[in-house]
C-alpha positions as CSV (number, residue, x, y, z in Angstrom):
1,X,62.6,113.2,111.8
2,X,58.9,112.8,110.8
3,X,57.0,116.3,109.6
4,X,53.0,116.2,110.1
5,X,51.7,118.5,107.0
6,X,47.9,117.2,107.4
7,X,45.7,120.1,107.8
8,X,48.5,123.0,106.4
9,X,48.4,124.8,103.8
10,X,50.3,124.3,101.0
11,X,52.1,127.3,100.9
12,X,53.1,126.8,104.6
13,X,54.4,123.7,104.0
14,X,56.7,125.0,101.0
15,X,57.6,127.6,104.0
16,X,58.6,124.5,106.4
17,X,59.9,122.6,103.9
18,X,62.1,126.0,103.3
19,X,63.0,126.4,106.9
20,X,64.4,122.8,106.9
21,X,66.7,123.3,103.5
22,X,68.0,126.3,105.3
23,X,68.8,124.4,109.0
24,X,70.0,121.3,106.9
25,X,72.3,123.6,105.0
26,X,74.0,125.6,107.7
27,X,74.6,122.1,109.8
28,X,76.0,121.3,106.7
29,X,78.6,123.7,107.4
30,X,79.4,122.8,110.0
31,X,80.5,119.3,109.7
32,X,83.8,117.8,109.5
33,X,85.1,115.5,106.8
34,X,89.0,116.0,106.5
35,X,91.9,114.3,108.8
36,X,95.1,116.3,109.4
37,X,96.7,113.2,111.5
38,X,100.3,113.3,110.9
39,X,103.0,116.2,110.4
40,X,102.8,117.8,107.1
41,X,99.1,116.4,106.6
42,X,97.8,113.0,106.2
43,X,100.5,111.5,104.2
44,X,103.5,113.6,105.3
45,X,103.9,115.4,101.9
46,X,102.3,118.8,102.8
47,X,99.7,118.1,99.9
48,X,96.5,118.7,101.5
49,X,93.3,115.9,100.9
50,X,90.7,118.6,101.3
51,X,88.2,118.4,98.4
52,X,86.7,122.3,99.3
53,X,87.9,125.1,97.1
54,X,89.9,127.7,97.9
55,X,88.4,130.9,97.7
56,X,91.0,134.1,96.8
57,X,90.2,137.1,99.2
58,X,90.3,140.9,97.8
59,X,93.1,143.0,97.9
60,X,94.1,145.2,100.7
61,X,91.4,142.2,103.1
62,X,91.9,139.1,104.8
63,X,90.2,135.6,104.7
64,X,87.1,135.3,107.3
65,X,88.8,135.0,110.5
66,X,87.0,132.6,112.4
67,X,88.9,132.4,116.2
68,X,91.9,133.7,117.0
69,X,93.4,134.1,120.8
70,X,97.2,133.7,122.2
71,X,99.4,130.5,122.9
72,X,102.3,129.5,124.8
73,X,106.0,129.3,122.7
74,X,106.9,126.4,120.7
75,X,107.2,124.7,117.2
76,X,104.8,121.9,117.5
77,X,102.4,121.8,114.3
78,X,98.3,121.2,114.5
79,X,96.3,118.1,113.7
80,X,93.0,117.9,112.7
81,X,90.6,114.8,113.7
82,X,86.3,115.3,114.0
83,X,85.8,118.1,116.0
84,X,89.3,118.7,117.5
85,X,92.4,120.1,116.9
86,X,95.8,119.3,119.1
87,X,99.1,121.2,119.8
88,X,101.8,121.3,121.7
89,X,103.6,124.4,123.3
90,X,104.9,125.8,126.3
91,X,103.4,127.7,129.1
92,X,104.6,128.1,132.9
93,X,107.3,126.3,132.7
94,X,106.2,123.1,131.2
95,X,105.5,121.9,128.1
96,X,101.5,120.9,127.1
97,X,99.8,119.2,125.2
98,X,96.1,120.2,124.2
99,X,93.2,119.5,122.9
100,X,90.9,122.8,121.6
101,X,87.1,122.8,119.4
102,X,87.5,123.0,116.4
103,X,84.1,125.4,115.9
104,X,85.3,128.0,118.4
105,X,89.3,127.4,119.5
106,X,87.9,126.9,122.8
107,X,90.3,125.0,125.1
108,X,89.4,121.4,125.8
109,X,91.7,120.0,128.0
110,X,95.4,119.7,128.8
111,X,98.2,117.8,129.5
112,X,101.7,118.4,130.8
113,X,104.5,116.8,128.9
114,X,107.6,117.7,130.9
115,X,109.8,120.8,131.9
116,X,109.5,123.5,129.7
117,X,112.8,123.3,127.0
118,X,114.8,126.7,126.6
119,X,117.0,127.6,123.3
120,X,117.9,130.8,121.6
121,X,116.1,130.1,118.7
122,X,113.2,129.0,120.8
123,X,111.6,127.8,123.8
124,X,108.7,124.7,123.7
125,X,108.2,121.7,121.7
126,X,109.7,120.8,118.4
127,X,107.6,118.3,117.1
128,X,103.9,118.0,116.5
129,X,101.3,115.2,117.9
130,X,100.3,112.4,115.5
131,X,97.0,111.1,116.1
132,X,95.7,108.0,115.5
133,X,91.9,106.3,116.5
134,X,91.4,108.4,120.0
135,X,95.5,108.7,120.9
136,X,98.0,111.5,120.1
137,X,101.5,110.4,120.2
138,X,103.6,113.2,120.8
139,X,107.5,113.4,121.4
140,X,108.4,116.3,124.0
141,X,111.7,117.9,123.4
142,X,113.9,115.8,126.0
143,X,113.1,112.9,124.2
144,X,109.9,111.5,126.4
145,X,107.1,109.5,124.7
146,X,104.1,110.1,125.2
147,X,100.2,108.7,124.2
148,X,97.4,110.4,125.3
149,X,93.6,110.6,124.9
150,X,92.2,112.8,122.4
151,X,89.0,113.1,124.1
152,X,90.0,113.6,127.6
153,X,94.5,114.8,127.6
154,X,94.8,111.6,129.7
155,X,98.3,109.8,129.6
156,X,97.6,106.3,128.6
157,X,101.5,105.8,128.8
158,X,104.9,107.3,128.4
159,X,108.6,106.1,128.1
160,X,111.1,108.3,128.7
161,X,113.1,107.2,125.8
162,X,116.5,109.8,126.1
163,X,117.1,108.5,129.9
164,X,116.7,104.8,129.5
165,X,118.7,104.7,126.3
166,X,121.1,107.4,127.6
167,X,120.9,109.2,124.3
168,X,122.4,112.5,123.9
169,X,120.9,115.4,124.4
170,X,121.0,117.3,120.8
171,X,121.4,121.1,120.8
172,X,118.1,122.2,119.0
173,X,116.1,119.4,121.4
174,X,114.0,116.4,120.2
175,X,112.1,117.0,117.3
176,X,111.1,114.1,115.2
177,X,107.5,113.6,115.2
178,X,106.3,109.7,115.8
179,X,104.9,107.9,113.2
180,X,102.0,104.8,113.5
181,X,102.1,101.9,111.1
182,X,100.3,99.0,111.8
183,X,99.7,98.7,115.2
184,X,102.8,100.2,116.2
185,X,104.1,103.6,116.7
186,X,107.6,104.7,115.7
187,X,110.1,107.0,116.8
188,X,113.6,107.8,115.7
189,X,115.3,107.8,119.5
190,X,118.7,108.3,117.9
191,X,120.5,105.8,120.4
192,X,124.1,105.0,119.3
193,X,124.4,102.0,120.8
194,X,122.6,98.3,121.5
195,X,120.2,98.9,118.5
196,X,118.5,102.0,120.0
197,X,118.2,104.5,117.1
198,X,114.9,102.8,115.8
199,X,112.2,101.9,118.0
200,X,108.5,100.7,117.6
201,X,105.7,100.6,120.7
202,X,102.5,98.9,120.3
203,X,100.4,102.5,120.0
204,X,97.6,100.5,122.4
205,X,100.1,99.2,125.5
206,X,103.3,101.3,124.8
207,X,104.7,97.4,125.1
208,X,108.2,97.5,122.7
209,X,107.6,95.3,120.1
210,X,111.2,96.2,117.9
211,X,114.3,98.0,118.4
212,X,117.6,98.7,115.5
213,X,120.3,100.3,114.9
214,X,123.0,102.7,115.7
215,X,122.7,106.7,114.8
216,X,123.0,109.7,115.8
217,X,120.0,111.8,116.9
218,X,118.1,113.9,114.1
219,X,115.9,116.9,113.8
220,X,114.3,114.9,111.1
221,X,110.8,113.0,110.4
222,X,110.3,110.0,108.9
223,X,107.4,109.0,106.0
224,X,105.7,106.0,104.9
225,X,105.8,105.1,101.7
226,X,105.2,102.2,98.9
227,X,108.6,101.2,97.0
228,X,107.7,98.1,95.0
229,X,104.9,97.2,96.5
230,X,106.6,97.1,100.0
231,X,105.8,99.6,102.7
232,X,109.0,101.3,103.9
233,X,109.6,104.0,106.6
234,X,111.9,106.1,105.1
235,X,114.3,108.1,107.8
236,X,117.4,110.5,107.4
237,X,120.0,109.6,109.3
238,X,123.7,109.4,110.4
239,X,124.4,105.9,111.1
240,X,127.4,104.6,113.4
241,X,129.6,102.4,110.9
242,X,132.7,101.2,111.7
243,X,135.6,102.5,109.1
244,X,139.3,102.3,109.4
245,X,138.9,100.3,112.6
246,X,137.2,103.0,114.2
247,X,133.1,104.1,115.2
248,X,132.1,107.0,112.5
249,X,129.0,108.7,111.4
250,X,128.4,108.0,107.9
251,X,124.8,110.6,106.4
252,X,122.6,108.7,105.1
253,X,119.1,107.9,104.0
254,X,117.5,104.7,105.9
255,X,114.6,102.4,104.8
256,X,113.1,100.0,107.6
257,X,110.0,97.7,106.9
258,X,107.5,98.0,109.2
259,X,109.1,94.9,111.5
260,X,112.2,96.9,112.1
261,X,114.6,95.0,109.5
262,X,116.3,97.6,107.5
263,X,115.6,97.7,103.2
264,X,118.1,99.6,102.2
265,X,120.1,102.6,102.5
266,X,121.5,105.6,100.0
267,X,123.9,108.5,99.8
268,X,122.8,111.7,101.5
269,X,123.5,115.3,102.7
270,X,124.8,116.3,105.8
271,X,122.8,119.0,108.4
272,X,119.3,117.5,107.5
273,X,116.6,118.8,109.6
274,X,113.6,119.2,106.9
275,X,112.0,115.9,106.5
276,X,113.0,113.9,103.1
277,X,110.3,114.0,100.1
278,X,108.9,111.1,98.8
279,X,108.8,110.8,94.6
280,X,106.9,108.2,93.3
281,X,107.1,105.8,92.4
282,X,110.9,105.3,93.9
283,X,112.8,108.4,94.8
284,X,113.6,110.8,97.3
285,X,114.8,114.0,97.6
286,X,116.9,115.6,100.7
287,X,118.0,118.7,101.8
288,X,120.6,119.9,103.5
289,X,119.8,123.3,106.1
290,X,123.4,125.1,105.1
291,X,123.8,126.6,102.0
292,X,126.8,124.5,101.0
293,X,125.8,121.1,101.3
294,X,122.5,121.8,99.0
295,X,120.4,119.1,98.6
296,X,120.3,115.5,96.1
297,X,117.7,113.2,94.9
298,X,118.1,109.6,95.0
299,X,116.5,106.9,93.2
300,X,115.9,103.4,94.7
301,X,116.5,100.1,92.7
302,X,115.6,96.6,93.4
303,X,117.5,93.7,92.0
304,X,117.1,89.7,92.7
305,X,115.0,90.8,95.6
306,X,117.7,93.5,97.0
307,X,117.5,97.2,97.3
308,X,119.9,99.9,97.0
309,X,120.1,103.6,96.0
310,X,121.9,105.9,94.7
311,X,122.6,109.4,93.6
312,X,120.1,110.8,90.4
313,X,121.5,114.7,90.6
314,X,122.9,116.8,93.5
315,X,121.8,120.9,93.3
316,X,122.7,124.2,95.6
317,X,119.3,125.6,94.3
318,X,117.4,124.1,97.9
319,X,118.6,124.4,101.7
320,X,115.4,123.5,103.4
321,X,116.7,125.1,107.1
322,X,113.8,123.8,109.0
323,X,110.4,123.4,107.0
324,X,110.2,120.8,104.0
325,X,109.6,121.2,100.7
326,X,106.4,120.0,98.7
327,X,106.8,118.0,95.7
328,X,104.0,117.8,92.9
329,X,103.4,117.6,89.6
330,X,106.9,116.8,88.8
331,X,108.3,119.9,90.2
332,X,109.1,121.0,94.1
333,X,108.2,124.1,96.0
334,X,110.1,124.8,99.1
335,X,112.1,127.6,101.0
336,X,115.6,128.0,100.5
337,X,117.5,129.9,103.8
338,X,114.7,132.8,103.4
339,X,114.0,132.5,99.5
340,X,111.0,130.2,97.8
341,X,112.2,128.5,95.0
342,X,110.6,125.4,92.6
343,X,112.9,123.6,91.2
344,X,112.8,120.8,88.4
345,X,112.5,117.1,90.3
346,X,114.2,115.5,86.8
347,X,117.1,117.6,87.1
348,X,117.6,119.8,89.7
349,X,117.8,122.8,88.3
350,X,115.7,125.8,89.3
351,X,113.1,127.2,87.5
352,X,112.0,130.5,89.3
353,X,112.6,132.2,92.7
354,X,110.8,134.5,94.9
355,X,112.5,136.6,97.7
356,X,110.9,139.1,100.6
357,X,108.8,135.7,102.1
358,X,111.0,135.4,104.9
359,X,112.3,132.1,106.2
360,X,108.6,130.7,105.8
361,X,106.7,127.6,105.3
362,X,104.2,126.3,102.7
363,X,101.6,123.7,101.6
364,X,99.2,122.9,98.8
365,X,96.2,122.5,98.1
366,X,93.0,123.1,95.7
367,X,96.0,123.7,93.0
368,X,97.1,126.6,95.0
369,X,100.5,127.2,97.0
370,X,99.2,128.4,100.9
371,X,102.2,130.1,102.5
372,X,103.4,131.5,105.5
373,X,105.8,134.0,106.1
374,X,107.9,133.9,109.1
375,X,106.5,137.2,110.0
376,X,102.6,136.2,110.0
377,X,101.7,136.6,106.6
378,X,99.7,134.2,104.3
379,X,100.2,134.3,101.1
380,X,97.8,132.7,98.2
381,X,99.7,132.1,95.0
382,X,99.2,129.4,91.7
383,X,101.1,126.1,91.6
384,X,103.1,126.9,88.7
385,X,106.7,125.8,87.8
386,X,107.1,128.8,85.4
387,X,107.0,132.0,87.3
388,X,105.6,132.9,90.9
389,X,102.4,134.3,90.6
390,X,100.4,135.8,93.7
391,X,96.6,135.6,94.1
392,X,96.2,137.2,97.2
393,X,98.2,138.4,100.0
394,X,97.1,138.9,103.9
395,X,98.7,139.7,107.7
396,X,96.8,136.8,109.5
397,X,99.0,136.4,112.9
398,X,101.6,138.2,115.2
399,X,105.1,136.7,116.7
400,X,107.2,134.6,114.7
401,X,106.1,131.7,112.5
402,X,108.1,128.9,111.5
403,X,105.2,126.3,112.1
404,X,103.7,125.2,108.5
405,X,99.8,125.8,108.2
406,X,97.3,123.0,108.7
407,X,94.3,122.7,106.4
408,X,91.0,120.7,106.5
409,X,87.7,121.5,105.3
410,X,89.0,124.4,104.3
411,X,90.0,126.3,106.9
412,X,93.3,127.1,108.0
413,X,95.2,127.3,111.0
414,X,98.0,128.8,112.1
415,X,100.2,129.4,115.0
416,X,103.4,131.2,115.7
417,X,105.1,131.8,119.1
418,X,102.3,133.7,120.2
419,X,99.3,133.0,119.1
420,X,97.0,130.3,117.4
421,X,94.2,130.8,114.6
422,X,91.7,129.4,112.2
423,X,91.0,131.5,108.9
424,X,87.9,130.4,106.6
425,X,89.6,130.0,103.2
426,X,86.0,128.5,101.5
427,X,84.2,131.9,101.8
């Protein structure tokens, strides 16, 4: 923009120059750097990429609340791309998908993904969209793929994955979220026969490109991650084996490369619904959601070109029921049944707990721990693998949340069975 200062004075144009500093600096504000793309944040590890501090509110207050106004039941987490934000829930009957601004939560547009699901613990979708260029791929909870335009809730296409495959329908629904790599996007189908567990779609055409294995269904995500310098999706599993002559389900941890042929595989726990954490530079850690399984780390070893893994340290001290744990610094934070606990990645062993935070859900970022309880409240505390200590404590939301936040620029949203909202946690 070109500014004509012949003929002011010189004062006026310090006063224009003024007025432009000021504009400049509240667009500034309101512009949009960070990506929430996937479940759990941009790399699936609940560590969020936002550069903005985190600023900790006064006692007996709450963060700025910037929009907050009511939502349809379900599970289904928020992503974060340029000026949206998508989620999935229920409402009428049927399950949705949509698209809202960012700015002001207003509603962009909407898409229906199915007959609404109904559970005791729960009615809506399970899993959350994962976006990728201008599509959201997003898994309802009968099993049905879905792409659809970010800009517009149009269905580019759709497989109907649990029919064609005849998979069975689990108790809890579908709730792995898909993931891309490449030029393909994932999804653990859980088909027990004719190589229909793993499947890939080209994310442009929804043409299959790959298809393996034999598993049961799971409640469980996969990641992406870098194991000697090959890229591995990384699943949890129970795969059909045969043993004693017979078809059984054997737990287990499951590494594909990104063509579908299968790395390697290691020991595991049974009842996984939390998704697995990734330990550089070659471990992972899995928890069981009952109390008596607990949870195991296994490292991964590659010899003469072959892979295989095996048990570092099993511990009771983590049931991850439905949320995952967060693993950094060399220690992980995560909820176990309805107490938070960090425990010692080397060795298992716990190093403090906190009780009265409900069966909630937590991520990190700006060195801080961002939780949520399952009754609506956030919770600010250090990242500090010697005692729990709160910052700041606040009721945000109403109806019960077992979704994990979402943060990006520094602000936070939240949902819970009611209702959706974005807190200003820079301010």
């Amino acid at each position: 923009m070109k500014i004509k200062t012949k003929g002011l004075k010189l004062s006026a144009v310090f006063s224009l120059l003024l007025i432009l500093a000021i504009l400049t600096s509240c667009g500034g504000d309101q512009t949009f750097n960070d990506k929430w793309s996937d479940y759990r944040g941009v790399n699936r590890d609940g560590i969020s990429t936002s550069k903005v501090p985190l600023k900790v509110w006064e006692k007996d207050s709450q963060p700025p609340l910037v929009w907050k106004h009511k939502i349809g039941d379900g599970f289904s987490g928020i992503v974060v791309d340029g000026t949206r934000i998508i989620t999935a829930f229920a409402e009428d009957s049927m399950e949705v998908i949509a698209g809202y601004d960012r700015k002001t939560g207003k509603e962009l547009w909407r898409q229906n993904i199915g007959k609404e699901f109904v559970e005791e613990f729960g009615n809506g979708p399970r899993a959350t969209p994962t976006l990728d260029g201008k599509q959201a791929f997003i898994y309802n909870s009968w099993g049905h793929l879905y792409a659809v335009d970010t800009e517009t809730g149009k269905i580019n296409w759709k497989h109907y994955l649990s029919d064609s495959l005849k998979i069975r329908m689990p108790q809890r629904g579908h709730c792995t979220s898909p993931i891309v790599v490449g030029n393909n996007v994932v999804i653990h189908a859980g088909g027990r026969t004719d190589n229909t567990a793993f499947l890939a779609f080209d994310k442009i055409t929804g043409e299959k490109k790959w298809q393996t294995g034999e598993t049961v269904v799971s409640y469980s995500s996969p990641f992406l991650a870098n194991i000697y310098n090959e890229p591995q999706i990384v699943f949890s599993a129970t795969k059909i084996v045969m043993k004693d002559g017979k078809r059984r389900g054997a737990r287990k941890i499951v590494a594909l490369s990104p063509e579908g042929k299968e790395i390697w595989d290691g020991p595991s726990v049974p009842a996984v619904i939390a998704m697995p954490l990734f330990i550089p530079p070659n471990k992972v850690f899995v928890s069981s959601s009952e109390d008596k399984y607990g949870c195991m780390l296994i490292e991964v070893k590659k010899e003469n070109n072959s892979f295989a893994a095996d048990t570092v340290w099993f511990s009771e001290e983590m049931q991850n029921h439905f949320n995952s744990s967060v693993y950094y610094n060399g220690y992980i934070y995560g909820f176990s049944n309805a107490t938070l606990h960090c425990i010692d990645a080397k060795t298992g062993k716990r190093t403090w707990r906190k009780r009265g935070l409900g069966k909630g859900s937590l991520i990190i970022s700006d060195n801080k721990l961002v939780i949520l309880t399952d009754r609506g409240k956030l919770v600010l505390a250090e990242v500090n693998s010697k005692k729990f200590v709160q910052l700041a404590k606040a009721k945000v939301i109403e109806g019960l949340s077992w979704t994990s936040p979402t943060l990006a620029d520094g602000k936070l949203y939240l949902r819970s069975r009611e209702e959706i909202a974005c807190y200003d946690l820079s301010k």
